[in-house]
TIZABA-900588 format. One record per residue (C-alpha): z, y negated, x negated; chain; residue in three letters; residue number from 1. Coordinates in steps of 0.5 Angstrom, whole numbers, padded with zeros to 4 digits. Layout:
! TIZABA-900588
up  north  east  c  r  k
Z  Y  X  A  ALA  NUM .
...
***
This chain:
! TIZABA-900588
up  north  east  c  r  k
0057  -0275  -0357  A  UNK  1 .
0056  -0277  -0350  A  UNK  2 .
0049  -0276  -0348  A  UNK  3 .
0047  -0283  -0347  A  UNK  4 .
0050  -0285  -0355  A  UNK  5 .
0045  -0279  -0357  A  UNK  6 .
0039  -0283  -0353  A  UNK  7 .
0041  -0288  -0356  A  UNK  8 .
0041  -0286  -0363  A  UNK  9 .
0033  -0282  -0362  A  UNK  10 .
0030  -0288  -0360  A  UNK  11 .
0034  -0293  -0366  A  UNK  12 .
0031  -0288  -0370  A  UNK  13 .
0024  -0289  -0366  A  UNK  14 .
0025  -0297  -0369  A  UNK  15 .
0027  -0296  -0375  A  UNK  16 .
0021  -0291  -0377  A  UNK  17 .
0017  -0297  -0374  A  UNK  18 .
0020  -0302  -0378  A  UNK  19 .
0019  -0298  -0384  A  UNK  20 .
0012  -0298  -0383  A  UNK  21 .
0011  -0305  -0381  A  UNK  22 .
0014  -0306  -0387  A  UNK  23 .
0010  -0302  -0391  A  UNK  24 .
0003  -0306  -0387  A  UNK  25 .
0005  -0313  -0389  A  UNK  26 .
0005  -0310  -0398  A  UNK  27 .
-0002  -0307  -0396  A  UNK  28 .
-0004  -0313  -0392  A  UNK  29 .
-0001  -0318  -0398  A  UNK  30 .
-0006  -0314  -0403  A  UNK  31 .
-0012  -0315  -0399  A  UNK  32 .
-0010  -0322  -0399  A  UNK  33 .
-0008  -0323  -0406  A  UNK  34 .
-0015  -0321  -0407  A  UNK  35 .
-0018  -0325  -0403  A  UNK  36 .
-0014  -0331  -0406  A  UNK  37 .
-0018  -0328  -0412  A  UNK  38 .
-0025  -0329  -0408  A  UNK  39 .
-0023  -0336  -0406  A  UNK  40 .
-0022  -0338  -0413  A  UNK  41 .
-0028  -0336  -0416  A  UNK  42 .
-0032  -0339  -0411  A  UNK  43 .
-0029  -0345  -0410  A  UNK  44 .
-0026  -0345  -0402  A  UNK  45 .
-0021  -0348  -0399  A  UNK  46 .
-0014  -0343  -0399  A  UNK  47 .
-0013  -0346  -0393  A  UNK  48 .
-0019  -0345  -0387  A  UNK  49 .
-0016  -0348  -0381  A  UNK  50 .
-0022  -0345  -0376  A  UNK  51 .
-0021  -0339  -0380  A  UNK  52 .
-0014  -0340  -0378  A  UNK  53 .
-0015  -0342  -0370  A  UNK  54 .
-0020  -0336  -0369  A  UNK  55 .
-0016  -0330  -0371  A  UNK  56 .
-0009  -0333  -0368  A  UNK  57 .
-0014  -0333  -0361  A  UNK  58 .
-0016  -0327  -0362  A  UNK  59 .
-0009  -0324  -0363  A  UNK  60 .
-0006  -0328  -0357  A  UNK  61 .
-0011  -0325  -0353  A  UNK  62 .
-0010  -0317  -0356  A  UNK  63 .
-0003  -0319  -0355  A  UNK  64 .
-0004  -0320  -0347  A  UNK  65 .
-0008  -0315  -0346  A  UNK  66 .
-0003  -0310  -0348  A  UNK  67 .
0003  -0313  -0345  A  UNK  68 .
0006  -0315  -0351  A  UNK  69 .
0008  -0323  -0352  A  UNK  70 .
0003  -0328  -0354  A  UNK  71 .
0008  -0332  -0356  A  UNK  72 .
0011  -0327  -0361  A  UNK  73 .
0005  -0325  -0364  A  UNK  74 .
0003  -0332  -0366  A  UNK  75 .
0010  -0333  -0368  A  UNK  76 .
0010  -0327  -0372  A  UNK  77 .
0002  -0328  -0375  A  UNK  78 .
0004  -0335  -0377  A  UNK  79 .
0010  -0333  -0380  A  UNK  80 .
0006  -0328  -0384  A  UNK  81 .
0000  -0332  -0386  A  UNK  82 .
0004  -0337  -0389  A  UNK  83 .
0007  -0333  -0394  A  UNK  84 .
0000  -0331  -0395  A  UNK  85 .
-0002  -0337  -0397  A  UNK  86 .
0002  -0336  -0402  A  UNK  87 .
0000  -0330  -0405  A  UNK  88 .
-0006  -0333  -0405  A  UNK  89 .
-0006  -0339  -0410  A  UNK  90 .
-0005  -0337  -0416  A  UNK  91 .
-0011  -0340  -0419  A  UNK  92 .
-0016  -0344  -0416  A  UNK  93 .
-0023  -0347  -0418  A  UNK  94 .
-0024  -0353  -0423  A  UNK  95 .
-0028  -0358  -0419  A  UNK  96 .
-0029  -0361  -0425  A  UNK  97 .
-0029  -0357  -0431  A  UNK  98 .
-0033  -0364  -0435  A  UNK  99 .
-0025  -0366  -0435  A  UNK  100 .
-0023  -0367  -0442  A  UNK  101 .
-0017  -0368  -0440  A  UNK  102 .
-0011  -0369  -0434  A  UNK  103 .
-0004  -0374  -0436  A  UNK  104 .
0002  -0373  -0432  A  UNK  105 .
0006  -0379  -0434  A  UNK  106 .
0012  -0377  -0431  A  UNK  107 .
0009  -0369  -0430  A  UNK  108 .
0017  -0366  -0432  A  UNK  109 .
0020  -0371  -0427  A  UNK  110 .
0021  -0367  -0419  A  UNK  111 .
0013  -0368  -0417  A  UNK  112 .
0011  -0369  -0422  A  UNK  113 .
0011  -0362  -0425  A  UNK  114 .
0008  -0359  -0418  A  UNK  115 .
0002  -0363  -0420  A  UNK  116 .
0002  -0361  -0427  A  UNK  117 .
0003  -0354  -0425  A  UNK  118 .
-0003  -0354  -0419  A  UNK  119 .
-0008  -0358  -0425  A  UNK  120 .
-0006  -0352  -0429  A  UNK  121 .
-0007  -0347  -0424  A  UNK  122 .
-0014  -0350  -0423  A  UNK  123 .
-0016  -0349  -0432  A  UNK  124 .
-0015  -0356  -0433  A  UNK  125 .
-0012  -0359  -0440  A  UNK  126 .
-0006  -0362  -0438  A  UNK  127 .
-0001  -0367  -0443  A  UNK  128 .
0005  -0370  -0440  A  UNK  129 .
0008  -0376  -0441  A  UNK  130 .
0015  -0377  -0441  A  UNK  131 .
0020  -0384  -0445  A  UNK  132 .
0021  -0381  -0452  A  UNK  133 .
0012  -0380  -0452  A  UNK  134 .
0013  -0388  -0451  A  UNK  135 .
0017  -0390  -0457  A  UNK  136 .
0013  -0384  -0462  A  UNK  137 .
0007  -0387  -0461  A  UNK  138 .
0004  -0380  -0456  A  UNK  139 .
0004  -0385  -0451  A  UNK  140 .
-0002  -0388  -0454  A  UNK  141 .
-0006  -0383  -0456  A  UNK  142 .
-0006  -0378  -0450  A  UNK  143 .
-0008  -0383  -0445  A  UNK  144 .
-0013  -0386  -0449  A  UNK  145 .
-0017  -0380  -0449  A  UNK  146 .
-0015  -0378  -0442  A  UNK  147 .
-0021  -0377  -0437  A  UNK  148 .
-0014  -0378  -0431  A  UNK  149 .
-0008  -0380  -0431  A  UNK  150 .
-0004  -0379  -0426  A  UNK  151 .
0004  -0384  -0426  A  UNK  152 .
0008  -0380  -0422  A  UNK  153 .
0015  -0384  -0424  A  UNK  154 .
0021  -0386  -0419  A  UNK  155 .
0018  -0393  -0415  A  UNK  156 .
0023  -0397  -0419  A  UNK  157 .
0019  -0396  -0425  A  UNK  158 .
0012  -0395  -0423  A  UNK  159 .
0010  -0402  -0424  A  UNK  160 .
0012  -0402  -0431  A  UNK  161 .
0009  -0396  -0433  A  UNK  162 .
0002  -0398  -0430  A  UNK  163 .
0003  -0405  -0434  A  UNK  164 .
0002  -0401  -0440  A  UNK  165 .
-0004  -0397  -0439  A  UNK  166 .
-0009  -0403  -0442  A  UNK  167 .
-0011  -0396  -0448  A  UNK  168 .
-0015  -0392  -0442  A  UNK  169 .
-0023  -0391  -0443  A  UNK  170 .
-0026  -0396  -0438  A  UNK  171 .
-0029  -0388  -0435  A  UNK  172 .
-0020  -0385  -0433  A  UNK  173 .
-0020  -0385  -0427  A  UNK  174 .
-0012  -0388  -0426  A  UNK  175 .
-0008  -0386  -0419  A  UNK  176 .
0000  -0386  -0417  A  UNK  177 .
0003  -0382  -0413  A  UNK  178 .
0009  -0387  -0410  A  UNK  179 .
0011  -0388  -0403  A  UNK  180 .
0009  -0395  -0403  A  UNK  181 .
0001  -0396  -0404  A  UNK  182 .
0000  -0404  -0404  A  UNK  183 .
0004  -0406  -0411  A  UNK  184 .
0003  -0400  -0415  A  UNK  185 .
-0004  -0401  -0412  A  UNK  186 .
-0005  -0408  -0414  A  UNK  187 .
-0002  -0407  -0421  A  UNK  188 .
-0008  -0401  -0423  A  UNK  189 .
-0013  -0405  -0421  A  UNK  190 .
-0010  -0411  -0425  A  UNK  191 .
-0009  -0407  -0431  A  UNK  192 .
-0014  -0402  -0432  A  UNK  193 .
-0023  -0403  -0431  A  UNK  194 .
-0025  -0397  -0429  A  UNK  195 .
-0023  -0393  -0422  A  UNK  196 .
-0017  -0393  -0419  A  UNK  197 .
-0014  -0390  -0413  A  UNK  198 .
-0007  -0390  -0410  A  UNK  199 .
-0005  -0383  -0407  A  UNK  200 .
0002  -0381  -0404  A  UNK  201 .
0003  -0374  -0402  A  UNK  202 .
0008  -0373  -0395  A  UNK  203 .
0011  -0367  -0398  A  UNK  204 .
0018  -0367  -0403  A  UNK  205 .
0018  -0363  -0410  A  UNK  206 .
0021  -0357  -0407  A  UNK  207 .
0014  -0356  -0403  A  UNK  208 .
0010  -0349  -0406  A  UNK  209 .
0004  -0353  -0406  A  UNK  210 .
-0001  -0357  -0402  A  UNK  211 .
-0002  -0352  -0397  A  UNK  212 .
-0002  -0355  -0391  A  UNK  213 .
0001  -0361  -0393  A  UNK  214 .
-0002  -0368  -0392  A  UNK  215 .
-0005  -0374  -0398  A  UNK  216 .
-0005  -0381  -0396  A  UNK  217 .
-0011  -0384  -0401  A  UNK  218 .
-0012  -0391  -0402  A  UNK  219 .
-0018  -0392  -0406  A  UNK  220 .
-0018  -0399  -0410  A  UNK  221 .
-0024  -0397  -0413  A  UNK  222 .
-0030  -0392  -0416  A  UNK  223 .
-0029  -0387  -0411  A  UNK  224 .
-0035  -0384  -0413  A  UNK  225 .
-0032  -0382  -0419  A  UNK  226 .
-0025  -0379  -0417  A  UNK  227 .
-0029  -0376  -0411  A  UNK  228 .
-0028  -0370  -0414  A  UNK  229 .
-0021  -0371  -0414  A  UNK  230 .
-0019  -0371  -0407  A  UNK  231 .
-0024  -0364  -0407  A  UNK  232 .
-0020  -0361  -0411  A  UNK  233 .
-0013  -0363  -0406  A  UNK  234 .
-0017  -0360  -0401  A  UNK  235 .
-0019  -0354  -0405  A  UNK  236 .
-0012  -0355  -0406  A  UNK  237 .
-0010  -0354  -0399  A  UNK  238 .
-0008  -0362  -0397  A  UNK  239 .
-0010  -0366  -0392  A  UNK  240 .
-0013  -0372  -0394  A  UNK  241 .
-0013  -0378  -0390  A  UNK  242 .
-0016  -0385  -0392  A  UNK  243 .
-0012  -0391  -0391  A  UNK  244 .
-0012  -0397  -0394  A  UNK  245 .
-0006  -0399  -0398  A  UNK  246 .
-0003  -0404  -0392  A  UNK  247 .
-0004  -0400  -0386  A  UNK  248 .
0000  -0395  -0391  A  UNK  249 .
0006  -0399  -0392  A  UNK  250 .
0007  -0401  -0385  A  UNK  251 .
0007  -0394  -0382  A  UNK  252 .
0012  -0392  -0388  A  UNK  253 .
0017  -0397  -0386  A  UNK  254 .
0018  -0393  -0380  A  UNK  255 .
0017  -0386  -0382  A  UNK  256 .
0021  -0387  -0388  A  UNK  257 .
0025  -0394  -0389  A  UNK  258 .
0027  -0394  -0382  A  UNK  259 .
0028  -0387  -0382  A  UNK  260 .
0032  -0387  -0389  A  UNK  261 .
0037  -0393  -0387  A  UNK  262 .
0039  -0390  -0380  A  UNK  263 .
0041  -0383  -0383  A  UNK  264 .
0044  -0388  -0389  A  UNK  265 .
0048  -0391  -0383  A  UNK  266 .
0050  -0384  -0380  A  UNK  267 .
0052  -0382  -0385  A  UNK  268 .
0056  -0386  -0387  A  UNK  269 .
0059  -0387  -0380  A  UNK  270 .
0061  -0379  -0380  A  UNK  271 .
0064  -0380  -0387  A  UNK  272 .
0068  -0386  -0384  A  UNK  273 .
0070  -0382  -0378  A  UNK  274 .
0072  -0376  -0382  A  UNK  275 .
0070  -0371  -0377  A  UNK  276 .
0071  -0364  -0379  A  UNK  277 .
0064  -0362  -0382  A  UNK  278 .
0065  -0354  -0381  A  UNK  279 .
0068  -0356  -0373  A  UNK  280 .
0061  -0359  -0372  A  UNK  281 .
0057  -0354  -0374  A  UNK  282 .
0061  -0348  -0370  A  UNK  283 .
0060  -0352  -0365  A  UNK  284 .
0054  -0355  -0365  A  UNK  285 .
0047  -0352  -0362  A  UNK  286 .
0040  -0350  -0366  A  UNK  287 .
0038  -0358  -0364  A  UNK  288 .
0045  -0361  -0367  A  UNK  289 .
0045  -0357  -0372  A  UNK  290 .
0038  -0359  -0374  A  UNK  291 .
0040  -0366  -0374  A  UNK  292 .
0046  -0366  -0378  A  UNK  293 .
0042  -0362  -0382  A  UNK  294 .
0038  -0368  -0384  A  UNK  295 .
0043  -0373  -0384  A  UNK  296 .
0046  -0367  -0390  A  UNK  297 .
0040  -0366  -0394  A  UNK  298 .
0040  -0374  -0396  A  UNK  299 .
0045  -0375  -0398  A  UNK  300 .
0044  -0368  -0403  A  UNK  301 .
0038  -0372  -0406  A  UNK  302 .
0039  -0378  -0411  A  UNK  303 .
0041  -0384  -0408  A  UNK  304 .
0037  -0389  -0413  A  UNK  305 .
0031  -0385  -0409  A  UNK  306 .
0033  -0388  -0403  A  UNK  307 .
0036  -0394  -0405  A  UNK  308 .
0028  -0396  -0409  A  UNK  309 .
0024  -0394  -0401  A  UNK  310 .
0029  -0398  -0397  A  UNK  311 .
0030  -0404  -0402  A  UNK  312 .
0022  -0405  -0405  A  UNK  313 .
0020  -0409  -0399  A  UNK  314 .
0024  -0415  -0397  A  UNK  315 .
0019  -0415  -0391  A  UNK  316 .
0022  -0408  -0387  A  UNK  317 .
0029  -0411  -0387  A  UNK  318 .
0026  -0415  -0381  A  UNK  319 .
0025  -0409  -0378  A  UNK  320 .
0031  -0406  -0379  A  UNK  321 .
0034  -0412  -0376  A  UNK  322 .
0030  -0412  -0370  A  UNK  323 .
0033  -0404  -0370  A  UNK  324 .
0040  -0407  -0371  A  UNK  325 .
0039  -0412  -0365  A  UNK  326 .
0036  -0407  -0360  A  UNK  327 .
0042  -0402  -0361  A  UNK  328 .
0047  -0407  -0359  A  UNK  329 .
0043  -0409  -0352  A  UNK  330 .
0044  -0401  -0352  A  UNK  331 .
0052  -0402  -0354  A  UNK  332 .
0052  -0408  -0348  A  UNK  333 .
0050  -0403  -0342  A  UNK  334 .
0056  -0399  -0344  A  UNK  335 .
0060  -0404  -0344  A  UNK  336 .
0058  -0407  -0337  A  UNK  337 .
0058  -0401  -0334  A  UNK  338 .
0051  -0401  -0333  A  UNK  339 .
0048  -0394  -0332  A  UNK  340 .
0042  -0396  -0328  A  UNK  341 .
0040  -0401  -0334  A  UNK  342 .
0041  -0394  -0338  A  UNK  343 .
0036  -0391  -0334  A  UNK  344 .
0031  -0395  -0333  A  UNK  345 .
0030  -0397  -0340  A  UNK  346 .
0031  -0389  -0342  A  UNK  347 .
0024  -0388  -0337  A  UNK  348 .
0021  -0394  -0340  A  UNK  349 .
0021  -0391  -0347  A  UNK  350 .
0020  -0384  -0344  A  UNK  351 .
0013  -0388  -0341  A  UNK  352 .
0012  -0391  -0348  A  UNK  353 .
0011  -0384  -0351  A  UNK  354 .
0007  -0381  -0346  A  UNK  355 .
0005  -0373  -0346  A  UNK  356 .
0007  -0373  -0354  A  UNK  357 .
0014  -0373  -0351  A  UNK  358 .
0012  -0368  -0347  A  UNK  359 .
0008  -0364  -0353  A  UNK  360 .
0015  -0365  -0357  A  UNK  361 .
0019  -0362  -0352  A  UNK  362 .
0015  -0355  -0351  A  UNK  363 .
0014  -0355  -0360  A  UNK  364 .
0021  -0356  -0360  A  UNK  365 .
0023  -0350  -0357  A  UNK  366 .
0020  -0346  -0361  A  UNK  367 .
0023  -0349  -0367  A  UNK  368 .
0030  -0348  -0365  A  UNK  369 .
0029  -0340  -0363  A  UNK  370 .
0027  -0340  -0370  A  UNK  371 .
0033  -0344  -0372  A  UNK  372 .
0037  -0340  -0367  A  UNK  373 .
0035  -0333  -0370  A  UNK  374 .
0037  -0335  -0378  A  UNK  375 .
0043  -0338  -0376  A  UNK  376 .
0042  -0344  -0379  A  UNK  377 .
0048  -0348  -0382  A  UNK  378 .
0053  -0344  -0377  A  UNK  379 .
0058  -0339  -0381  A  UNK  380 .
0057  -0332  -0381  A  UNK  381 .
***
């Protein structure tokens, strides 16, 4: 063995001791944290403390400075590490209102339904679900007409249906959904049902741990006063809670999700149409292609009657996706008069349109991709 082999050797087992203690630092660290989750629990707080959070990222970077080690990695590291944390840490929560007689889920087996289901349980209330055999033995009725809340978490197709049938609930339940569409589902709680009302929609899919960090649309529709403790318990919870009225709700979602939804659709559907060998692409792809052929991949992995009830329950988007149409073929009219400047120009006046979020995106983006670089993401081994 050569004497730099033999340095060599040394040194890796210098890292190896290392790792091992890194390792044997992040179990004690997830026990103190377990312990701590059982404290926030007991006192009612917020899994997730967004100063706490800032504050201990700050002075970590600047520990990190002063020893000459990567800022950047450090936090990059410490997120990583807290968010597995957050997980450790919420096994239970406190119950915001313990004078609840009782949760319904209707629909509470279904994907989403069940993460709800599960973090009601996690907070100690009694919780029922409801499902399409409850209806026809007559479970239905009674389990609603005694529910303190009632939560339809169905597919969109079928929500105004469902909701069309809560005429049995106390005038006292509180009755929310959580669709992705807010103004319909809205509009038929109010008409069916007297007491309060409120449209949720949690930007988050079922595969989703919790509601860590994860954000809830709330549109009240009436007697905020008496779901309040609701939205305090999502906060508990870990969410963000942004308020917004059902309109405003439906129009943002015409481009985060119906326009977003249809272009993958379309893209899709072209690569299926093109035939293109899949496994090609990926090896040759980079972090940020693989990423975005990732996201083309993983709709078409889910249920398609999903997709088809958000882009189709609203005849009002298509125009949308008409304009969208229509801009793509002035693009394609660039190209085919040869019109490089025209490209260009209209390249910077988008550029100018997005302004120093753009600017914002480039610098996150970056880490992101190192992250996906690191895992190898979708490339074969």
């Amino acid at each position: 063995m050569t004497n730099f082999s033999q340095q060599l050797n040394t040194l890796r087992e210098g890292i190896d001791e290392l790792d091992s203690q890194l390792v044997e630092l992040l179990a004690k660290r997830n026990k103190i944290t377990t312990e701590v989750g059982k404290i926030k629990a007991q006192a009612g707080m917020a899994v997730y403390v967004p100063e706490r959070e800032k504050a201990l990222i700050a002075s970590r970077r600047a520990q990190a400075e002063s020893l000459g080690v990567s800022a950047d990695l450090t936090e990059d590291l410490l997120r990583r590490v807290m968010r597995e944390s957050y997980h450790t840490q919420n096994n239970n929560y406190r119950c915001v209102n313990p004078n609840s007689d009782s949760v319904v889920v209707i629909g509470g087996a279904g994907a989403l339904g069940r993460v709800f289901v599960s973090l009601f349980e996690r907070s100690n209330y009694t919780v029922s679900v409801v499902e399409k055999d409850d209806w026809e033995s007559g479970r239905a009725h009674a389990v609603l007409s005694t529910a303190s809340l009632v939560v339809v978490a169905v597919p969109i197709n079928l929500t105004e249906m469902v909701i069309s049938k809560l005429t049995m609930l106390s005038k006292h339940c509180i009755l929310a959904d959580i669709t992705s569409i807010k103004a319909k589902p809205l509009e038929a709680m109010m008409s069916v049902h007297e007491g309060p009302v409120v449209g949720l929609h949690p930007m988050f899919g079922p595969d989703a741990p919790g509601m860590i960090k994860q954000v809830v649309v709330v549109c009240d529709g009436r007697g905020n006063e008496h779901y309040a403790w609701l939205i305090e318990q999502m906060r508990i919870w870990g969410a963000t809670i942004h308020d917004s009225t059902a309109q405003e709700h439906d129009e943002a979602m015409a481009y985060i999700q119906v326009m977003r939804h249809f272009n993958t659709f379309v893209y899709g559907q072209h690569l299926q149409g093109e035939n293109p060998d899949i496994e090609l692409l990926t090896k040759f792809s980079s972090p940020i292609y693989r990423l975005e052929l990732a996201m083309v991949g993983r709709l078409f992995a889910q249920s398609p009657q999903l997709y088809a009830d958000i882009i189709f329950n609203n005849p009002d988007n298509f125009a949308l996706l008409r304009r969208f149409h229509e801009r793509f073929g002035i693009a394609l009219s660039l190209l085919d008069k040869g019109d490089k400047k025209g490209f260009i120009d209209a390249f910077m006046k988008v550029g100018n349109w997005f302004g120093d979020y753009a600017k914002k995106c480039l610098i996150d983006s970056k880490q992101m991709l190192l992250k996906a670089d690191d895992g190898q993401l979708l490339r074969e081994k």
